[in-house]
MARKOL-840766 format. One record per residue (C-alpha): x negated, z negated, y; chain; residue number from 0; residue in three letters. Coordinates in Angstrom, 1 decimal, always signed. Last residue first. Layout:
// residues N
X / Z / Y / A / NUM / ALA;
...
This chain:
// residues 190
-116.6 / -105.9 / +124.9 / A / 189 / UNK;
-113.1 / -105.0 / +123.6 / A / 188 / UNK;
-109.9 / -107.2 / +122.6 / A / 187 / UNK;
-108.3 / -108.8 / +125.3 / A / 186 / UNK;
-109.5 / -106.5 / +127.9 / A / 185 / UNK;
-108.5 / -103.7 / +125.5 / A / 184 / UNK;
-105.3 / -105.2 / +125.3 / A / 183 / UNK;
-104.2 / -104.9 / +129.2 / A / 182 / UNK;
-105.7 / -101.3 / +128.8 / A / 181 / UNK;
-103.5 / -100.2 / +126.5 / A / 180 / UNK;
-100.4 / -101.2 / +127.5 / A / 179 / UNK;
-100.9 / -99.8 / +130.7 / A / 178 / UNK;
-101.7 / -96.9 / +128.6 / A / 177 / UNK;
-98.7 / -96.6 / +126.7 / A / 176 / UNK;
-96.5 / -96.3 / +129.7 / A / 175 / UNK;
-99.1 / -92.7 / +130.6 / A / 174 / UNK;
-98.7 / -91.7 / +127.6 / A / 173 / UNK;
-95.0 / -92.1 / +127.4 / A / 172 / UNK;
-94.4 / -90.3 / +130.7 / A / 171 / UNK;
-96.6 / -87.7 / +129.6 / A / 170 / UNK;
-94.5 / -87.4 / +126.3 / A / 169 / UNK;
-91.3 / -87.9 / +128.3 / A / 168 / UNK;
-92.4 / -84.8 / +130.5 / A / 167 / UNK;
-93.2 / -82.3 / +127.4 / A / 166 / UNK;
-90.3 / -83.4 / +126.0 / A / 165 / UNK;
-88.1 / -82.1 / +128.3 / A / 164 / UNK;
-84.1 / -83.4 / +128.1 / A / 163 / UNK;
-85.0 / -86.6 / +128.2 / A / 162 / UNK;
-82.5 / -89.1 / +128.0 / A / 161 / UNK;
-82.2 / -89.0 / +124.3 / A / 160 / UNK;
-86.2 / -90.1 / +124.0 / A / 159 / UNK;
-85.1 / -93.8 / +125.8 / A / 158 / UNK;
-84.3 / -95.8 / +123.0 / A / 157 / UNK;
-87.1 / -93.8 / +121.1 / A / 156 / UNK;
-89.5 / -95.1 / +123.4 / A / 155 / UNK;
-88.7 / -99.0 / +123.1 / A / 154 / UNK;
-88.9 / -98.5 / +119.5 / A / 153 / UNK;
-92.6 / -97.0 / +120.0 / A / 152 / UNK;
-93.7 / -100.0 / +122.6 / A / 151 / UNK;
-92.5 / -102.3 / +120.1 / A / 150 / UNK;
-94.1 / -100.9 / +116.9 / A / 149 / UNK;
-97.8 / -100.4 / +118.9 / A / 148 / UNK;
-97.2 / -104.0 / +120.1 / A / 147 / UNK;
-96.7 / -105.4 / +116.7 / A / 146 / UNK;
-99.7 / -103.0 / +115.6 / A / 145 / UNK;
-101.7 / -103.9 / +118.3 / A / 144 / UNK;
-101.3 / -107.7 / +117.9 / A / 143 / UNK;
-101.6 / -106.7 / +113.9 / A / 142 / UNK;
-104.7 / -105.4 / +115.1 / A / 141 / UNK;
-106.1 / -108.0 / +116.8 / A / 140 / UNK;
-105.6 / -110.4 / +113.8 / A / 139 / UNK;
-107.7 / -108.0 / +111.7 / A / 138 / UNK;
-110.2 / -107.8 / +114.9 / A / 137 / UNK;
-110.7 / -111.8 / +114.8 / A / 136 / UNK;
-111.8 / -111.7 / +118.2 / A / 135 / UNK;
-115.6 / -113.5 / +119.1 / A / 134 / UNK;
-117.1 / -111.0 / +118.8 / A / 133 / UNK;
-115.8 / -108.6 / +121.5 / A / 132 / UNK;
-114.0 / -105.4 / +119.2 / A / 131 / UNK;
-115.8 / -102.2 / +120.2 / A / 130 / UNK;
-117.9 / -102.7 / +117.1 / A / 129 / UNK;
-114.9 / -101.6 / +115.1 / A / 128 / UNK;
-115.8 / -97.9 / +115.5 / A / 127 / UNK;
-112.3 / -96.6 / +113.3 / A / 126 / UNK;
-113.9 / -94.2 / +110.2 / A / 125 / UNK;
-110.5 / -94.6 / +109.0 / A / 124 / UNK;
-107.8 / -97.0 / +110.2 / A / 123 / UNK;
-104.7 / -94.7 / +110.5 / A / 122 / UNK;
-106.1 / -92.6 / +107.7 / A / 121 / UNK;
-105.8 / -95.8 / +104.9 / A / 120 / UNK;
-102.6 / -97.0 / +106.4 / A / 119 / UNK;
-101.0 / -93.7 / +106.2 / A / 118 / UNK;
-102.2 / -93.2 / +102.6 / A / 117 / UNK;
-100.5 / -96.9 / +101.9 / A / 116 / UNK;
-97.3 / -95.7 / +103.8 / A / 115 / UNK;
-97.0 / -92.4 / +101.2 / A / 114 / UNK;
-97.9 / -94.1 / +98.5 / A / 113 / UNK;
-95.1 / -96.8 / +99.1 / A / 112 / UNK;
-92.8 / -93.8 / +100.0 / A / 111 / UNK;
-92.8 / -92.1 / +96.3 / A / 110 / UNK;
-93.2 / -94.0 / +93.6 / A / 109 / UNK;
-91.6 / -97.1 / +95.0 / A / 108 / UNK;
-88.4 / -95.1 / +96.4 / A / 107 / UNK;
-88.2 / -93.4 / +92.6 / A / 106 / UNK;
-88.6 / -96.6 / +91.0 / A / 105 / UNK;
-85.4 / -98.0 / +93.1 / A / 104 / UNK;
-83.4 / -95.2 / +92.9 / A / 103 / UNK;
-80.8 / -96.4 / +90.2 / A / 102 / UNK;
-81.7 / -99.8 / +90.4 / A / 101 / UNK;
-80.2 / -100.6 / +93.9 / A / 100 / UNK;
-82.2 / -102.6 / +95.9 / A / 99 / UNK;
-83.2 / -100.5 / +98.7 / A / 98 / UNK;
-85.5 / -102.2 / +101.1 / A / 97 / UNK;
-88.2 / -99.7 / +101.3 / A / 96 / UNK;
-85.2 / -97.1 / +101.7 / A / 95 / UNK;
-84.2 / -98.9 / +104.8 / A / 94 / UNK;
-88.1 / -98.1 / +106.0 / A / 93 / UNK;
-88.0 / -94.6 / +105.1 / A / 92 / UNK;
-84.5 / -93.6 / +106.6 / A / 91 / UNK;
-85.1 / -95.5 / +109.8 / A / 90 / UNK;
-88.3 / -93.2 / +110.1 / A / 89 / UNK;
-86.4 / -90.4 / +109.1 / A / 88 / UNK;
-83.3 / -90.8 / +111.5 / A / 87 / UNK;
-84.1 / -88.8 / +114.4 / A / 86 / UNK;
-85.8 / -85.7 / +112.8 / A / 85 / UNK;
-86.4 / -83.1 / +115.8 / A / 84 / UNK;
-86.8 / -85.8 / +118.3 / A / 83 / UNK;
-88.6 / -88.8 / +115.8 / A / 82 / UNK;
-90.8 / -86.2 / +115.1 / A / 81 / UNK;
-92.3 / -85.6 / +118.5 / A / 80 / UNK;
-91.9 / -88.9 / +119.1 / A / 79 / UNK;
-94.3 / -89.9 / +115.9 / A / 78 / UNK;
-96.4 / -87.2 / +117.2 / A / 77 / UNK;
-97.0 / -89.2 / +120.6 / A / 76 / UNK;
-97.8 / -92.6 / +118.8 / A / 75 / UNK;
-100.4 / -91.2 / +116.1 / A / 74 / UNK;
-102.1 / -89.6 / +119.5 / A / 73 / UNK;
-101.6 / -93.5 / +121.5 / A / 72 / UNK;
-103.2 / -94.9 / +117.6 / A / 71 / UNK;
-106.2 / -92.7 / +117.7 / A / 70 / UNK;
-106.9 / -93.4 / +121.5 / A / 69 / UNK;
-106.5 / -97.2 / +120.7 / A / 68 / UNK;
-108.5 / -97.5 / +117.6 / A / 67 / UNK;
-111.6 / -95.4 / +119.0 / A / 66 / UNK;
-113.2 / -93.2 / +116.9 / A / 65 / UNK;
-111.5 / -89.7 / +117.3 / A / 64 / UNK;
-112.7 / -87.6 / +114.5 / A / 63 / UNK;
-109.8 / -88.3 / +112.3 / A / 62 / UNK;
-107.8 / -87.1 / +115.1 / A / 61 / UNK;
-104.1 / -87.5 / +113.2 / A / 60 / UNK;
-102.0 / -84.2 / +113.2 / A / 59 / UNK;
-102.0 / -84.1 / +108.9 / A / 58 / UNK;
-100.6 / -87.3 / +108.9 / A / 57 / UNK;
-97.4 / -86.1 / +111.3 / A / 56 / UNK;
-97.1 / -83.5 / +108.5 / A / 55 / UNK;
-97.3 / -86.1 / +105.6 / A / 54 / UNK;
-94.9 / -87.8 / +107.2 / A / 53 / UNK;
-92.2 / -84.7 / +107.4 / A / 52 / UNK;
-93.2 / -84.2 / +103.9 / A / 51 / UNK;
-92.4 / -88.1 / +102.8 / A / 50 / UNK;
-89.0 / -87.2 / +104.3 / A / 49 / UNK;
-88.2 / -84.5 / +102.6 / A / 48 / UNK;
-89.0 / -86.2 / +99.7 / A / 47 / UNK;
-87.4 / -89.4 / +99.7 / A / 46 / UNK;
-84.5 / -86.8 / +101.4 / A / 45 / UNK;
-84.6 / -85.0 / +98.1 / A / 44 / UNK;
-84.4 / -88.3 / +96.0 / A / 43 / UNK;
-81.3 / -89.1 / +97.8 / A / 42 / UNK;
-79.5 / -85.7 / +97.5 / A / 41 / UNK;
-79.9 / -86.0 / +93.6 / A / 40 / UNK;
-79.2 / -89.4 / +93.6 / A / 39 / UNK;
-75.8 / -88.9 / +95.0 / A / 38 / UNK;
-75.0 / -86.2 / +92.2 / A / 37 / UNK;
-76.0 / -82.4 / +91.3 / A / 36 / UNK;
-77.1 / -81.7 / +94.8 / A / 35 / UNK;
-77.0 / -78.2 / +96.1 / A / 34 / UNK;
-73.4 / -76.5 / +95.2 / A / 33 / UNK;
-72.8 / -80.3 / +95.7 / A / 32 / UNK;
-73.1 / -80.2 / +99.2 / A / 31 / UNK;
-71.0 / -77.2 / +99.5 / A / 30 / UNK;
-68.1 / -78.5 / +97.1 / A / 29 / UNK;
-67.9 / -81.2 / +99.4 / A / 28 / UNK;
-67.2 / -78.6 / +102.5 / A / 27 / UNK;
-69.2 / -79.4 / +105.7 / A / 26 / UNK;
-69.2 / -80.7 / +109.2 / A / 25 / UNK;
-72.5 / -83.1 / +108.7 / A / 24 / UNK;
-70.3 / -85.6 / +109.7 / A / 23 / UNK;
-67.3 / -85.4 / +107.4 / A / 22 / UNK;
-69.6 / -83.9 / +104.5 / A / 21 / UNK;
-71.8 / -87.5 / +105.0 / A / 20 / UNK;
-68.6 / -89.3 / +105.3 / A / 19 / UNK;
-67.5 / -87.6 / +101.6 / A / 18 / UNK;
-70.6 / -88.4 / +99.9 / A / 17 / UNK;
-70.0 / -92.0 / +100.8 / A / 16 / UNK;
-73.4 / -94.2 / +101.3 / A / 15 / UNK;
-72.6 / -97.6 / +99.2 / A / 14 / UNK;
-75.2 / -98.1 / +96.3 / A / 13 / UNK;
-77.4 / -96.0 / +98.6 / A / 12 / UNK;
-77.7 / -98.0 / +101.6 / A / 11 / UNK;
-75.2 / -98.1 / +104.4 / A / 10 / UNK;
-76.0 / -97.5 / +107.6 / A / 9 / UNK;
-79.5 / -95.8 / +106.4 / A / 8 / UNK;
-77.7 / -93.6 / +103.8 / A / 7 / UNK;
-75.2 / -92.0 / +105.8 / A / 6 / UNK;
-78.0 / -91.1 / +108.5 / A / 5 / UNK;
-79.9 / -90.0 / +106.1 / A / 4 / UNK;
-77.0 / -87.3 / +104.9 / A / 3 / UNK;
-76.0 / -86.4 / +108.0 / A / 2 / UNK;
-79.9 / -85.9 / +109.5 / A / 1 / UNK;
-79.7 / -83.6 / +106.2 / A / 0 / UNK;
């Protein structure tokens, strides 16, 4: 599978080769299809697979947890966590966004749009905006956060290889993140 999306991301679907993703994944052809029926077969399940493996990192979100910045640091460390098992989901997603090719377009729109816009809608729920100084503009704030969020996170993943515990890169990432964190919060909060 991390073959297959791998195949896809560097290359898009009109152009991802069935045979490099056999090549890679160290596989027969005939195995692959003994699955998948065609191209867009495989496609649509990593659309799929991949929106499960979201959903899951969903499901781990503190709902309870108020404040934007602790909500966004635990969102931050289960997105690692995945990233390690699944390295190439998140790439796969957001190429797939992109996709232009008619024959899995529809599908990609069905499927991952709702998934981003259910994200979007936990991410910021029940979030105690009063925190925010007022004087900020805290929609502007949190595309600040966001863009930082995004940074810090690809930043991370450049590094997740070298670690070979993730129990110590996680602490070492929480503890990065909030430096970040706090330099913001002076921005941001009262």
């Amino acid at each position: 599978m991390n073959a297959a999306i791998k195949e896809f991301v560097q290359n898009g679907f009109d152009k991802a080769s069935t045979n490099d993703i056999v090549k890679e994944a160290g596989i027969s052809k005939g195995s692959l299809f003994n699955y998948f029926n065609s191209k867009k077969d495989l496609y649509v399940y990593l659309i799929e697979y991949s929106v499960q493996i979201i959903e899951q990192l969903y499901e781990q979100i503190d709902l309870s947890e108020r404040d934007l910045f602790k909500r966004l640091e635990n969102i931050g460390i289960q997105k690692l966590y995945i990233h390690k098992k699944y390295p190439h989901v998140f790439d796969f997603l957001t190429n797939s966004i992109q996709e232009e090719s008619p024959e899995v377009k529809d599908i990609i729109k069905e499927k991952v749009d709702a998934i981003y816009e259910q994200g979007t809608k936990l991410i910021y729920q029940d979030i105690d905006y009063s925190k925010f100084r007022d004087d900020i503009d805290v929609e502007k704030a949190i595309e600040i956060l966001n863009w930082t969020m995004f940074g810090f996170g690809d930043k991370a993943i450049q590094k997740i290889d070298t670690f070979e515990n993730m129990i110590e890169f996680g602490e070492q990432y929480l503890k990065d993140w909030q430096r970040y964190a706090e330099i913001l919060k002076l921005s941001f909060y009262k």
